[in-house]
VMD Tcl script that draws the C-alpha trace (Angstrom):
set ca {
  {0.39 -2.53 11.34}
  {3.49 -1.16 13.20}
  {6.46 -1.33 10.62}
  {9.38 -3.83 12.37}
  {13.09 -3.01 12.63}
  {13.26 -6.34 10.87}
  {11.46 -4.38 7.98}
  {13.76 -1.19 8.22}
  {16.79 -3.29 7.65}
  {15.76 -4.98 4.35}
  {15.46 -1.35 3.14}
  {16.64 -0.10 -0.39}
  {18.62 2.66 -0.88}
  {19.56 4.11 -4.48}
  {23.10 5.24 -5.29}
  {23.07 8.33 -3.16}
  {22.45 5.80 -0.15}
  {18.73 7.66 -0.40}
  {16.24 5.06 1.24}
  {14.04 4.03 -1.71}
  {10.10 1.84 -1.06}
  {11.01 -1.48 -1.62}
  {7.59 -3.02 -4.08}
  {6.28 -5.07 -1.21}
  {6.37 -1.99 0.88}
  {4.43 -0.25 -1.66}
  {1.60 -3.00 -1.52}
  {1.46 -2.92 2.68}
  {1.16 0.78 2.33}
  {-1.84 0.41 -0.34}
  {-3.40 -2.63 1.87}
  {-3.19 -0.39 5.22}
  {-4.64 2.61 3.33}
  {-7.71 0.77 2.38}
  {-8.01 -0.98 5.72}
  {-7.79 2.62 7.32}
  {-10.53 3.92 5.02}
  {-12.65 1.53 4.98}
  {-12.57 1.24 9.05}
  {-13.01 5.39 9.19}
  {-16.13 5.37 7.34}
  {-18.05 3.96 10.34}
  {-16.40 6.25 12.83}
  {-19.35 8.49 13.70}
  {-17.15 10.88 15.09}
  {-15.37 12.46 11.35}
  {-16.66 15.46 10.32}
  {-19.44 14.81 7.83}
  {-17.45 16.11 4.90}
  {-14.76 13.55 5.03}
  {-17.80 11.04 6.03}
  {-19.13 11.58 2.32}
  {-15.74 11.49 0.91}
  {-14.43 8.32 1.76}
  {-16.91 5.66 -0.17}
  {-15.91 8.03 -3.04}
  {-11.98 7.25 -3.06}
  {-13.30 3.48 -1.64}
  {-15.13 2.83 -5.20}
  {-12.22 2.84 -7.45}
  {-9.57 1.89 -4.27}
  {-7.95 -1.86 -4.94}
  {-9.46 -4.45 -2.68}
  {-7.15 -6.59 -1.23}
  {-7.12 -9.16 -3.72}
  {-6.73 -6.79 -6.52}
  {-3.48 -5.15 -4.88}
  {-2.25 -8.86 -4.39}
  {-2.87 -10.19 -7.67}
  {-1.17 -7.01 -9.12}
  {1.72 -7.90 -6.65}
  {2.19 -11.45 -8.40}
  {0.86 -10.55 -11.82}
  {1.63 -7.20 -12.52}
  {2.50 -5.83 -16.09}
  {5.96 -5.25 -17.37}
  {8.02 -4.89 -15.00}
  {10.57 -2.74 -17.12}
  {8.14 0.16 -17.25}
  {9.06 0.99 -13.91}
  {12.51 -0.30 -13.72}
  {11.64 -2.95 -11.52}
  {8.71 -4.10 -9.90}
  {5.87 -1.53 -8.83}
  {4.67 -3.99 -6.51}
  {5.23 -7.14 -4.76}
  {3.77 -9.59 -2.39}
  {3.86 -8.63 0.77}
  {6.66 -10.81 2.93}
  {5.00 -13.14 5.66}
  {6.07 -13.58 8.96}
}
mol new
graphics top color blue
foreach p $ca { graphics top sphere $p radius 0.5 }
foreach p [lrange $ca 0 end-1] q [lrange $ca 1 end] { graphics top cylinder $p $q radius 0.2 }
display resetview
């Protein structure tokens, strides 16, 4: 899940030369969020608080194929000035 120099390179940067999240970055970040949750909620070792929170965020989180299809079919791209998201880059 390590981010590659490879990736750091391909990097956006607005005007100010301010490093901006590219849209397939955005949909790794929301796919390794969910894989982190949903991998912490059988860790026996979190306090039980956090324990009860975490199916909670889980039930309305994207699965994986919902963050994908929103990659590819996503809704206007204009209302964000671009794409939100996009497919995550193989390889």
């Amino acid at each position: 899940m390590e981010k590659s120099d490879e990736d750091a390179n391909r990097s956006t940067h607005d005007k100010k030369g301010t490093r901006m999240t590219r849209p397939d970055e955005r949909a790794r970040a929301l796919r390794w969020a969910g894989e982190f949750l949903r991998e912490a909620r059988r860790h026996d070792g979190l306090p039980e608080e956090l324990r009860r929170q975490i199916p909670v965020i889980l039930r309305h989180y994207p699965s994986t194929l919902d963050i994908e299809h929103q990659a590819r079919h996503g809704d206007d791209p204009d209302r964000w000035g671009g794409p939100w998201l996009a497919p995550e880059e193989k390889g």
